[in-house]
C-alpha positions in Angstrom: 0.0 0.0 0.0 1.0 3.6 -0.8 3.9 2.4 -3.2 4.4 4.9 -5.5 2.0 5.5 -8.3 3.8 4.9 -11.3 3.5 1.1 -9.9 0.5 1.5 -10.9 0.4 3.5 -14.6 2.4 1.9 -17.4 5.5 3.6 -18.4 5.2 3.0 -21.7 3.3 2.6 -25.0 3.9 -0.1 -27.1 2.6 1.5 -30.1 5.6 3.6 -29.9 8.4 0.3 -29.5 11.4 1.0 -32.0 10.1 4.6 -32.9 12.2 7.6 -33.5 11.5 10.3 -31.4 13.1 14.2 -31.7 13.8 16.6 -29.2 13.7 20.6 -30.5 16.1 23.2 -29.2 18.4 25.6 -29.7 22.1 25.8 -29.4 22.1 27.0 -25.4 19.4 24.1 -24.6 21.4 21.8 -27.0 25.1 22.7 -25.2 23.4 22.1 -21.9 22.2 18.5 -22.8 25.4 17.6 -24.2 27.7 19.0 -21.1 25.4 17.9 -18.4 24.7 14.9 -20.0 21.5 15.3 -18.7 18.0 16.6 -20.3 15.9 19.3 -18.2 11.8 18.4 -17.9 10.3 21.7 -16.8 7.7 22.3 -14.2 4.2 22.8 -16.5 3.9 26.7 -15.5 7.3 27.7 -17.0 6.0 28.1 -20.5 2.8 29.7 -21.0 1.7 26.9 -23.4 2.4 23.4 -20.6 0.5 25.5 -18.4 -2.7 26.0 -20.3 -2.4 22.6 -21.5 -2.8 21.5 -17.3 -5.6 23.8 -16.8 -7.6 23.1 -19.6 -7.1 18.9 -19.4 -7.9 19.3 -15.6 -11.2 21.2 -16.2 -12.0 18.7 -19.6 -11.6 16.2 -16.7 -13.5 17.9 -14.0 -16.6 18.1 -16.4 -16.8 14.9 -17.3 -16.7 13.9 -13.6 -19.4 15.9 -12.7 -21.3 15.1 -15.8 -20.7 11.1 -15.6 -20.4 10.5 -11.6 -24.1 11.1 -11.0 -25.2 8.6 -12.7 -23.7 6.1 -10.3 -25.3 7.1 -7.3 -28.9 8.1 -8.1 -31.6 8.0 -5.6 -28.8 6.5 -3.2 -27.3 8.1 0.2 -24.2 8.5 -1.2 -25.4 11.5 -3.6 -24.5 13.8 -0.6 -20.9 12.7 0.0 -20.5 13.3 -3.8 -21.3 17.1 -3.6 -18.7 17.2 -1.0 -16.2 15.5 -2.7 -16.7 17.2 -6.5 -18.2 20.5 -6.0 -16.5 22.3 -3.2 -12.8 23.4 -3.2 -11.5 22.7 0.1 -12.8 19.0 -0.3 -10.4 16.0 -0.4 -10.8 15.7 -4.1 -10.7 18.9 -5.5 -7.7 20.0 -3.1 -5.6 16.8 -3.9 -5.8 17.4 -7.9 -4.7 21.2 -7.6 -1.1 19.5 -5.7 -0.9 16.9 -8.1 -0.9 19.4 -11.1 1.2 21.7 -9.2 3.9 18.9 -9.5 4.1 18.2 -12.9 7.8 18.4 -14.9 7.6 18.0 -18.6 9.6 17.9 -21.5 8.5 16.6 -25.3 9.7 15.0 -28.1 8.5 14.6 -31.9 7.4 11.0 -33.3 6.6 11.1 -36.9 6.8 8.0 -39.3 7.1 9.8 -42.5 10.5 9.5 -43.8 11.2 12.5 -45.0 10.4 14.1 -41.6 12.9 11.6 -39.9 15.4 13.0 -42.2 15.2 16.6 -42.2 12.9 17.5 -39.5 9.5 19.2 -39.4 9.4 22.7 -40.7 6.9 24.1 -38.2 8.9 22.8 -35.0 12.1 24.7 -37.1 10.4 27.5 -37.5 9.1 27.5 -33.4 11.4 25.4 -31.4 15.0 25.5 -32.6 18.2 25.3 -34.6 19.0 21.7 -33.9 16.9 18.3 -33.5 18.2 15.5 -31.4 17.6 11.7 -31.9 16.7 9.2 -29.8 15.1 5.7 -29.5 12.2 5.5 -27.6 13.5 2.3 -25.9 16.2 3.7 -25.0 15.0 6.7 -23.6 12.3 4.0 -21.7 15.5 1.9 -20.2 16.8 5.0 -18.8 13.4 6.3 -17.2 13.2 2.6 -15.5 16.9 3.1 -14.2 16.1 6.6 -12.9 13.1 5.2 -11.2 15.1 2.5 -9.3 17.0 5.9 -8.2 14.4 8.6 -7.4 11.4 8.3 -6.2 8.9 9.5 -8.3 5.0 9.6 -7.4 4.9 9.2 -11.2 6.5 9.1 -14.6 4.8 8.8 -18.1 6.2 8.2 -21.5 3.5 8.5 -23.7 2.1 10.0 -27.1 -0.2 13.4 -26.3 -4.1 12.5 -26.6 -5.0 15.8 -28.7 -8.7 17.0 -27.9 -12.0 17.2 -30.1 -15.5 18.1 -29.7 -17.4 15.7 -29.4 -14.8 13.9 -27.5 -14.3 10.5 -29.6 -10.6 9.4 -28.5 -11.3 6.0 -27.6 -8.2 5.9 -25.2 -9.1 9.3 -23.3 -12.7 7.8 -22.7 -11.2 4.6 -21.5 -9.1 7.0 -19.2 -11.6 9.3 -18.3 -14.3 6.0 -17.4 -12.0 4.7 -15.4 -11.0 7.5 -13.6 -14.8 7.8 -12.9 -15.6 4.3 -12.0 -12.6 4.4 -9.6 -14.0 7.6 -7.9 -17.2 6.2 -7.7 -16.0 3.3 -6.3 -14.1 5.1 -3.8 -16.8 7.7 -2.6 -19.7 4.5 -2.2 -17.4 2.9 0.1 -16.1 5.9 1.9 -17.8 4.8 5.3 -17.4 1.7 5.0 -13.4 1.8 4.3 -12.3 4.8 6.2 -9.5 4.2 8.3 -8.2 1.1 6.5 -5.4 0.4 3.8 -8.7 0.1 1.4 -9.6 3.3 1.7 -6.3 4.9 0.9 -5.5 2.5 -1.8 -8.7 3.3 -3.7 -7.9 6.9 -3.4 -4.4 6.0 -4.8 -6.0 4.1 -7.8 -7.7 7.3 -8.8 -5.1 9.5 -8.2 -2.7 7.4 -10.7 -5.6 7.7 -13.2 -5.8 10.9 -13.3 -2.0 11.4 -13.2 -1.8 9.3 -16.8 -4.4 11.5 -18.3 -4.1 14.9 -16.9 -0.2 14.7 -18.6 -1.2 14.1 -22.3 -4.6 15.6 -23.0 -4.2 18.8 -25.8 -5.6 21.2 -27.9 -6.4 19.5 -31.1 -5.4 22.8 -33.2 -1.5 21.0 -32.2 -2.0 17.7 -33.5 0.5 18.2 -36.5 3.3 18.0 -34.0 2.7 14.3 -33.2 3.8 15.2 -29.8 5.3 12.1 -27.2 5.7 13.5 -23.7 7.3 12.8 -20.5 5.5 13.7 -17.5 7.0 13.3 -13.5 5.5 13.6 -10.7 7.7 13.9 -7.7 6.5 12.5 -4.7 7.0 15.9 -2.2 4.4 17.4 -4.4 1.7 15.2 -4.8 -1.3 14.6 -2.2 0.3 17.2 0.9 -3.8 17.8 1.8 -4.0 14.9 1.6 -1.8 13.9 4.1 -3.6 16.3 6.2 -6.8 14.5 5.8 -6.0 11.2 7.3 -7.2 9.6 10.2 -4.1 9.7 13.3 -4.5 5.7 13.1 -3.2 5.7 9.2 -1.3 8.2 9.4 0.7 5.6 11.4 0.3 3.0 8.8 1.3 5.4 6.4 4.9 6.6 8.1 5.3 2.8 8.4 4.6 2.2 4.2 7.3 4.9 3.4 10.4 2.7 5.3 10.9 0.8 2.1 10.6 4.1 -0.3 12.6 6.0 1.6 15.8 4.2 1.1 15.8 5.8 -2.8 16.2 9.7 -3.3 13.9 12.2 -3.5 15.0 14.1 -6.7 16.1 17.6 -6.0 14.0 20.0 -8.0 16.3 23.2 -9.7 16.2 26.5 -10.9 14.9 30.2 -9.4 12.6 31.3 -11.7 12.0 28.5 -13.6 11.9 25.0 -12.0 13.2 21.8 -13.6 14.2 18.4 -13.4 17.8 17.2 -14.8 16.9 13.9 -16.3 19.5 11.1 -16.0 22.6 12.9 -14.6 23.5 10.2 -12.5 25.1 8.8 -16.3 27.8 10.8 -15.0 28.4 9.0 -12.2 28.7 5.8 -14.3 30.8 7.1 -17.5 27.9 6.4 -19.4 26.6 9.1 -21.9 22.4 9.8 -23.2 21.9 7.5 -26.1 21.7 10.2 -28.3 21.5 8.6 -32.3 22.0 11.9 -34.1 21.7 15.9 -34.3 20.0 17.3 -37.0 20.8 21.3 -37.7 17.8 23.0 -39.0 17.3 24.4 -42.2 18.4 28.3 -42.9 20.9 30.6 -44.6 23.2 30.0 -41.6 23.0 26.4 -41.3 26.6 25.5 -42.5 27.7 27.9 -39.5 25.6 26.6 -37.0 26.7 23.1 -38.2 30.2 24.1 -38.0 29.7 25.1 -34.5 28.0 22.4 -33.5 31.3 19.9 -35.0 33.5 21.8 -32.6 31.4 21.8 -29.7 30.9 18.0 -30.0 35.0 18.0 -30.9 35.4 19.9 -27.4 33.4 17.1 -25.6 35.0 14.5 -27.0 31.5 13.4 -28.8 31.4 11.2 -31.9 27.9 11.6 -32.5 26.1 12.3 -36.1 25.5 15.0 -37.4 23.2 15.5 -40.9 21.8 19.2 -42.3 18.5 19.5 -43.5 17.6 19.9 -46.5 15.0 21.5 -46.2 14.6 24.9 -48.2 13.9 27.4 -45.8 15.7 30.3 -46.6 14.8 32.9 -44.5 17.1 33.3 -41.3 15.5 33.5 -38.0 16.6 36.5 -35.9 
């Protein structure tokens, strides 16, 4: 009981096994990868666009709760402890999902199958996100996020393609998500008297939490669906479910402590930066000599791409790198300022 959640989400997506995926940046973000060894996941509110993304998947989620859970406990007692848990904010519920988006650290990665794309890169992510494009595997990036979690301990961690939203809603893996999500809560709240007090009670409120943690990560505006978007998502485990915490009974609170003996033998991961707060993915590579598996490094199209690629070669000569590097082709001629 009270094992980490990502016990309890899949890491992965098979649909993505041996899939090329691309991260976007530019020639600061790309020197910082490749001498820290090490890729940064922001916290969602340090761009404009991750944090719009949170609050609008939270209140696509929200609706359909409210819309859906009614239906489980008409004419039954229960309807009362539903109001309380859905429709006011300083309830259990509501609180605990404001921490738990509060948490989040993302960073995302292209995965297109069209060759060409592979090759030179997409020209809307050149024209928005950077000079350079970096290669990986998704395995291997997979393997690494299973080491890091025998490290860290994480409340969560997702690898997973973006679910881009459409009215009506017809995604038939966000409805799986989202009826689950409600079943589990419904589940939960029915038995509420019954279980509180007992590992049950906080277990079932785990379930649903992990849930919600796999969708609220990956649900998106459709209007971005060209960019074929495949996200990692953490969730340390300081920042998810502090009301929470509050809530319990004295009794589990005791029970709880006790659950955490195990855990707390791994790290918690330090969270970095002033202004804006990050997460440095897999530097403890450093610590074993081992280097991110990176496949290749694309340098975007432009009138200055043979300088950029020529200062990218002597970077990577400085590091002592022997790692790819291709030019796009593609004809975009106008340099960006």
């Amino acid at each position: 009981m009270f094992a980490p959640l990502h016990y309890r989400i899949p890491l992965e997506s098979s649909e993505l096994y041996g899939k090329k995926i691309f991260h976007y940046t530019d020639f600061a973000g790309l020197n910082g990868i490749l001498e820290s060894n090490s890729i940064w996941a922001y916290r969602y509110d340090a761009t404009r666009n991750d944090e719009d993304e949170i609050f609008t998947a939270r209140g696509v989620l929200k609706k359909y709760i409210e819309n859906k859970l009614p239906e489980f406990f008409k004419g039954s007692e229960s309807e009362f402890n539903l109001n309380n848990m859905v429709h006011s904010p300083e309830t259990l519920m509501y609180q605990n999902l404001l921490d738990t988006c509060e948490g989040v650290f993302i960073t995302s990665f292209c995965c297109s199958e069209i060759p060409e794309v592979q090759k030179n890169g997409k020209l809307s992510f050149w024209e928005r996100y950077g000079d350079y494009s970096i290669e990986f595997d998704y395995l291997d990036i997979c393997n690494l996020l299973k080491q890091e979690r025998t490290i860290f301990l994480y409340e969560a961690t997702v690898f997973k393609n973006v679910i881009y939203l459409y009215e009506p809603l017809n995604d038939p893996e966000a409805i799986g998500l989202l009826n689950m999500i409600v079943t589990l809560l419904s589940q939960w709240i029915r038995d509420i008297k019954r279980m509180k007090g007992t590992n049950f009670y906080y277990e079932g409120y785990r379930l649903f939490q992990g849930a919600y943690v796999d969708i609220i990560t990956r649900l998106k505006n459709n209007g971005f669906y060209e960019e074929e978007e495949v996200r990692i998502a953490y969730v340390p485990r300081k920042h998810l479910g502090n009301n929470f915490q509050k809530y319990l009974a004295s009794e589990a609170l005791e029970f709880a402590k006790k659950s955490e003996v195990v855990a707390s033998t791994k790290l918690v991961k330090p969270i970095l930066g002033e202004k804006k707060k990050y997460i440095d993915m897999f530097s403890w590579l450093n610590e074993h000599q081992l280097k991110l598996p990176i496949k290749r490094i694309i340098v975007g199209p432009g009138e200055d791409k043979i300088e950029r690629e020529n200062k990218l070669r002597t970077l990577l000569e400085s590091l002592n790198l022997a790692i790819p590097v291709t030019v796009s082709n593609i004809p975009l001629r106008k340099q960006k300022k």
